[in-house]
C-alpha positions as CSV (number, residue, x, y, z in Angstrom):
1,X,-119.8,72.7,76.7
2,X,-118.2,76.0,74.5
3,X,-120.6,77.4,72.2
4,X,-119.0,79.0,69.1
5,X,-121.0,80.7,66.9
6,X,-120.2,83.6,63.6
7,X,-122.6,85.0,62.0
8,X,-123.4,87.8,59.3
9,X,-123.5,91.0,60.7
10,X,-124.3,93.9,58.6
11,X,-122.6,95.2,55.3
12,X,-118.7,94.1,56.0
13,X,-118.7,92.8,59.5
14,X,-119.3,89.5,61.4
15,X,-120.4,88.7,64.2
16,X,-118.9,86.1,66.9
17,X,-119.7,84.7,69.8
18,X,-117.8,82.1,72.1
19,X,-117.6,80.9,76.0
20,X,-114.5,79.8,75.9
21,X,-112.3,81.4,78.4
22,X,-109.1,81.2,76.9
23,X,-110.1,81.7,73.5
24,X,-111.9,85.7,74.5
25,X,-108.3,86.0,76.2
26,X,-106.4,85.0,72.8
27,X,-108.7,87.3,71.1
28,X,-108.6,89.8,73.5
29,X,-104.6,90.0,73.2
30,X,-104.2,89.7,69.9
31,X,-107.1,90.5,67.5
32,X,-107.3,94.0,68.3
33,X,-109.8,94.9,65.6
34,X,-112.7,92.4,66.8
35,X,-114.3,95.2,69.2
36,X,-116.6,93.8,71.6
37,X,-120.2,94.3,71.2
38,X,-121.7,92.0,74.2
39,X,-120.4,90.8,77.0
40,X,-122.3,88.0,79.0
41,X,-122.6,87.5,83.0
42,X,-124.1,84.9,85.1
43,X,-124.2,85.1,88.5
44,X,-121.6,87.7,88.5
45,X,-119.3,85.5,86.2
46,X,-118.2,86.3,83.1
47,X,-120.4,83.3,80.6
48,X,-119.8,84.7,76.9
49,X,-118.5,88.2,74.8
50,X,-119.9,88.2,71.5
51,X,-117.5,90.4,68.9
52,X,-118.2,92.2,65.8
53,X,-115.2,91.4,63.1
54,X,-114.2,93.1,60.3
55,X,-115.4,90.7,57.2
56,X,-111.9,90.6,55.8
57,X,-111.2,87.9,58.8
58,X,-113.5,85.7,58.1
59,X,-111.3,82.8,57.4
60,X,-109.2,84.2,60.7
61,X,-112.5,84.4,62.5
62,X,-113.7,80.5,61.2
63,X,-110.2,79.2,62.4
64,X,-110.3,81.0,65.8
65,X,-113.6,80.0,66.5
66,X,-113.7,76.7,64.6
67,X,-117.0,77.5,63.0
68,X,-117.7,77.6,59.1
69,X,-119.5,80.7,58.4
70,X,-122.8,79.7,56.4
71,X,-124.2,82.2,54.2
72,X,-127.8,81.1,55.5
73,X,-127.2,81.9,58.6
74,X,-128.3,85.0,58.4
75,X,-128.8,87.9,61.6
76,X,-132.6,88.4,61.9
């Protein structure tokens, strides 16, 4: 199963997660500003990369990752 997950950050960023393989390579290519703050291995094997986006693409960020950011949700 693909786990998707975004999250508040800090002051102005967001943080996202996902396992989807062709999702982190459609991100990878074309979201240029998400920089990469995690990457994930398992057995050797590339499992997750978690991404720290610029708040301004949130609504991007929700469509990409099809998540609703919840202002709850907050990092701990």
């Amino acid at each position: 199963m693909m786990n998707n997950e975004l999250w508040k950050l800090e002051t102005g960023w967001l943080a996202g997660y996902t396992q989807d393989r062709d999702l982190i390579r459609r991100i990878k290519r074309y979201k240029k500003d998400w920089t990469i703050m995690a990457d994930y291995f398992r057995a050797g094997r590339l499992e997750a990369v978690q991404f720290r986006i610029p708040i301004e693409q949130r609504r991007a960020a929700e469509r990409m990752l099809k998540v609703t950011y919840n202002e709850e949700n907050q990092a701990v």
